[in-house]
DONU-318455 format. One record per residue (C-alpha): residue number from 0; residue in one letter; x, y, z. Coordinates in Angstrom, 3 decimals. Each point is the difference from the previous one (the first is absolute). Layout:
BEGIN
{NUM, 'a', {X, Y, Z}}
...
//
This chain:
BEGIN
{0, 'x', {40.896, 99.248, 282.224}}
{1, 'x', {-1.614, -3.468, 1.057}}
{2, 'x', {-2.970, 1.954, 0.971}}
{3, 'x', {-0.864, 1.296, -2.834}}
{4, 'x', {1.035, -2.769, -2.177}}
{5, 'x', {-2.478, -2.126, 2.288}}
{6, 'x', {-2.757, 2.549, -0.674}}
{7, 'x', {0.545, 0.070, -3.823}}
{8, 'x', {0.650, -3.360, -1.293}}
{9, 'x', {-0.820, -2.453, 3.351}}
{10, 'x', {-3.147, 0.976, 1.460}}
{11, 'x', {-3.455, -1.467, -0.893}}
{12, 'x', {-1.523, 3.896, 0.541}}
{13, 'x', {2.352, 1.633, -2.206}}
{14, 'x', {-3.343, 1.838, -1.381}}
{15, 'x', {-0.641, 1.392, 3.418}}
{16, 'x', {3.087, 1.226, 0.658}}
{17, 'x', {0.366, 1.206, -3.226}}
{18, 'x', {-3.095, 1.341, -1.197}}
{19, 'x', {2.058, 1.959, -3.221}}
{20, 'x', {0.443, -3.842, -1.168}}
{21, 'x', {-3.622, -1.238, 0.213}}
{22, 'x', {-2.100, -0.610, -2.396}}
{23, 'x', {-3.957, 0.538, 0.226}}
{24, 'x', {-1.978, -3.100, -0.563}}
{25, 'x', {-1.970, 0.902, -3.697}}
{26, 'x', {3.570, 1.727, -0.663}}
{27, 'x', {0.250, -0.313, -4.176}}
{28, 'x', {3.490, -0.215, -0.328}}
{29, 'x', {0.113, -0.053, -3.862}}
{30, 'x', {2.205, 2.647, -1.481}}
{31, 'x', {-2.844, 1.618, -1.604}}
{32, 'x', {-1.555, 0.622, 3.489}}
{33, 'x', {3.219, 1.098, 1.047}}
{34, 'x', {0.346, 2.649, -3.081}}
{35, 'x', {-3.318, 0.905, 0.700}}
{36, 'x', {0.256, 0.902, 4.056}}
{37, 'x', {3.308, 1.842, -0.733}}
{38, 'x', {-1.462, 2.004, -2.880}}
{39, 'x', {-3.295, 0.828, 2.227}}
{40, 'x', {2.552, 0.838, 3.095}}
{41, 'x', {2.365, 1.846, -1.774}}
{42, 'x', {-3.901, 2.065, -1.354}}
{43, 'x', {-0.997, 0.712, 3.764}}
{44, 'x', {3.578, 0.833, 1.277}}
{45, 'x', {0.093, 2.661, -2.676}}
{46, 'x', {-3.758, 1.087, 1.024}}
{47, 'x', {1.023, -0.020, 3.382}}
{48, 'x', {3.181, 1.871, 0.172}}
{49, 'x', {-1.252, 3.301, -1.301}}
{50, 'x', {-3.141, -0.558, 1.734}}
{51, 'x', {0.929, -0.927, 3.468}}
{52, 'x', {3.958, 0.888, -0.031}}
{53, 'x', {3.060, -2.377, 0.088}}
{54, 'x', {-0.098, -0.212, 3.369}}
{55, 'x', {-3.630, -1.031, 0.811}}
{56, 'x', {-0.605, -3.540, 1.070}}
{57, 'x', {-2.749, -0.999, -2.353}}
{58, 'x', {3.098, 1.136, -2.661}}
{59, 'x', {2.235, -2.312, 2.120}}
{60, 'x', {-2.638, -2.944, -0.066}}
{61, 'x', {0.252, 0.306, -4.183}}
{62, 'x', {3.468, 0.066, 0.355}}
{63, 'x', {0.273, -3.062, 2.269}}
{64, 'x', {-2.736, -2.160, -2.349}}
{65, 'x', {2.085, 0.952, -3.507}}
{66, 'x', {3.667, -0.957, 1.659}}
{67, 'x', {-1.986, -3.547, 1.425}}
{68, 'x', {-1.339, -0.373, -3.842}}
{69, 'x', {3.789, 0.883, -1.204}}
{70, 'x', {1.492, -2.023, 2.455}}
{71, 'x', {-2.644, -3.133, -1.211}}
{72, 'x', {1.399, 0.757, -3.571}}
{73, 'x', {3.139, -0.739, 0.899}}
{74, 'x', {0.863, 3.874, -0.033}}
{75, 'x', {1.733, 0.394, 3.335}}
{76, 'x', {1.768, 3.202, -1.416}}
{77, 'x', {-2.794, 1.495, -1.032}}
{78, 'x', {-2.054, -0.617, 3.140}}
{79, 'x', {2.910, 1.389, 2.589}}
{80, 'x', {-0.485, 3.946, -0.737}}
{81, 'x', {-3.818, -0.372, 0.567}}
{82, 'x', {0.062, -1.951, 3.078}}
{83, 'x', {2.646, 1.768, 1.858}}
{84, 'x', {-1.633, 3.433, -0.660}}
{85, 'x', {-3.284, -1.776, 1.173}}
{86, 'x', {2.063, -1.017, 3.155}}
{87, 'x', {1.280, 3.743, 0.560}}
{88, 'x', {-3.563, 1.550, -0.058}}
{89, 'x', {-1.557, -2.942, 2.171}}
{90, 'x', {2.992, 0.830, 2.418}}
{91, 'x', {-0.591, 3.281, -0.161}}
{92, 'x', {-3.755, 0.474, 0.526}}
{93, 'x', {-1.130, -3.432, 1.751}}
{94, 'x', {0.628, -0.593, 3.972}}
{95, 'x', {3.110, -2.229, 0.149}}
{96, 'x', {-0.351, -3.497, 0.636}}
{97, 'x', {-2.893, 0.274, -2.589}}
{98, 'x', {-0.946, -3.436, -1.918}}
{99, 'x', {0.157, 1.936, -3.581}}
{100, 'x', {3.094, 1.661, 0.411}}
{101, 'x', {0.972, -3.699, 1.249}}
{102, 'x', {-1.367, -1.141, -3.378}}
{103, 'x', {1.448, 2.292, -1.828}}
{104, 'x', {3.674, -1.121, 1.709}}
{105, 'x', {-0.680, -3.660, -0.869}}
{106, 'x', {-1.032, 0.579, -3.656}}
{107, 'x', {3.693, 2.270, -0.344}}
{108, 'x', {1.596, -3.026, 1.510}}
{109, 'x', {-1.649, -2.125, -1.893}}
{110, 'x', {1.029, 1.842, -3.187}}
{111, 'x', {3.639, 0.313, 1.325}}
{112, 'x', {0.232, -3.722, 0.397}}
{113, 'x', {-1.112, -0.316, -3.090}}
{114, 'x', {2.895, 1.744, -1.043}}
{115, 'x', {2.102, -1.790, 1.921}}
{116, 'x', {0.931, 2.918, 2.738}}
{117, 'x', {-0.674, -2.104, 3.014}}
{118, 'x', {1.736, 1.593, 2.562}}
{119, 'x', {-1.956, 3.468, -0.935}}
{120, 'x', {-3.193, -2.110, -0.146}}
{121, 'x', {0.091, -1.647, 3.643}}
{122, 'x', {-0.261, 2.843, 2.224}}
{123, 'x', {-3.280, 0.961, -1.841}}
{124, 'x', {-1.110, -3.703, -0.229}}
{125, 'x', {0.538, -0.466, 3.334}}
{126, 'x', {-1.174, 3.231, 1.079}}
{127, 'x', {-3.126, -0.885, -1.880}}
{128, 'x', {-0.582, -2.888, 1.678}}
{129, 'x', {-0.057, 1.248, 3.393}}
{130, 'x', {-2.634, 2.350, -0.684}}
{131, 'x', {-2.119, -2.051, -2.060}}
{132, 'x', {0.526, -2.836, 2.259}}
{133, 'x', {-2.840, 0.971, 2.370}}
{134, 'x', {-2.697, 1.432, -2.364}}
{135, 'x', {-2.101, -2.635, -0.088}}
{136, 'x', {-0.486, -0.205, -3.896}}
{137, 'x', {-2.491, 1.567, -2.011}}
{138, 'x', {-1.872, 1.379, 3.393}}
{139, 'x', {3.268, 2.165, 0.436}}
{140, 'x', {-1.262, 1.815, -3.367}}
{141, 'x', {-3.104, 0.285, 1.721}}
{142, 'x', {0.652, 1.621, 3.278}}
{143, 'x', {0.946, 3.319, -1.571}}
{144, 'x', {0.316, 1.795, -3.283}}
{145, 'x', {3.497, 1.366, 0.715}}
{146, 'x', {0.531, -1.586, 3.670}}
{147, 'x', {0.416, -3.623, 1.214}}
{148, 'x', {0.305, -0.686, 3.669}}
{149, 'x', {1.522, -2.731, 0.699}}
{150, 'x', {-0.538, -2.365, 2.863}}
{151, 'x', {1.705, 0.338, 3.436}}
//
């Protein structure tokens, strides 16, 4: 439990480690914003589903981006249906050890520590971590569009 208190609330890189938790620099955290990126997420998710299927990762991505927006609206309840069907399908159809199925697992932690679940949101936290420890930041993105080797 030290660990992952350490990694939450100690560390000076809490943003890398927790990428769910960062914020984008030009982020416009007003609540209209906020209204305004859920209402234009919840828009595409619907577009999406019947388009691509619930279990498509582009639907996944939409689901991932709306629970972040909840989750930054204080809406951790909201946000934890979305994000842990996005983490099933990334499971599912990505190559474990994959940095966004790793994303995916620190944004549900993130939302369950929100909620105060900590001992459900440290394995994923953690697990999180490992993986997105060695992706060298946004050139991990880069390397592939569904794949991210990671150093040896």
């Amino acid at each position: 439990m030290d660990e992952f208190c350490d990694l939450l609330f100690a560390s000076a890189n809490v943003d890398y480690y927790i990428p769910a938790l960062r914020i984008p620099s030009g982020f416009d955290s007003s609540v209209s914003s906020n209204v305004r990126s859920a209402r234009l997420l919840r828009e595409a998710l619907e577009i999406a589903r019947p388009a691509l299927g619930d279990a498509h990762p582009r639907t996944a991505e939409y689901m991932a981006n709306l629970a972040r927006v909840y989750l930054a609206q204080g809406q951790a309840a909201a946000a934890q249906p979305l994000v842990r069907r996005a983490v099933e399908i990334r499971r599912r159809v990505l190559p474990e050890g994959n940095w966004q199925t790793a994303s995916a697992e620190s944004l549900l932690g993130a939302v369950l520590t929100a909620q105060g679940r900590y001992a459900e949101a440290e394995p994923l936290l953690l697990g999180a971590q490992r993986v997105l420890k060695d992706i060298p930041g946004a050139q991990g993105r880069k390397l592939g569009k569904t794949e991210c080797a990671s150093p040896r």
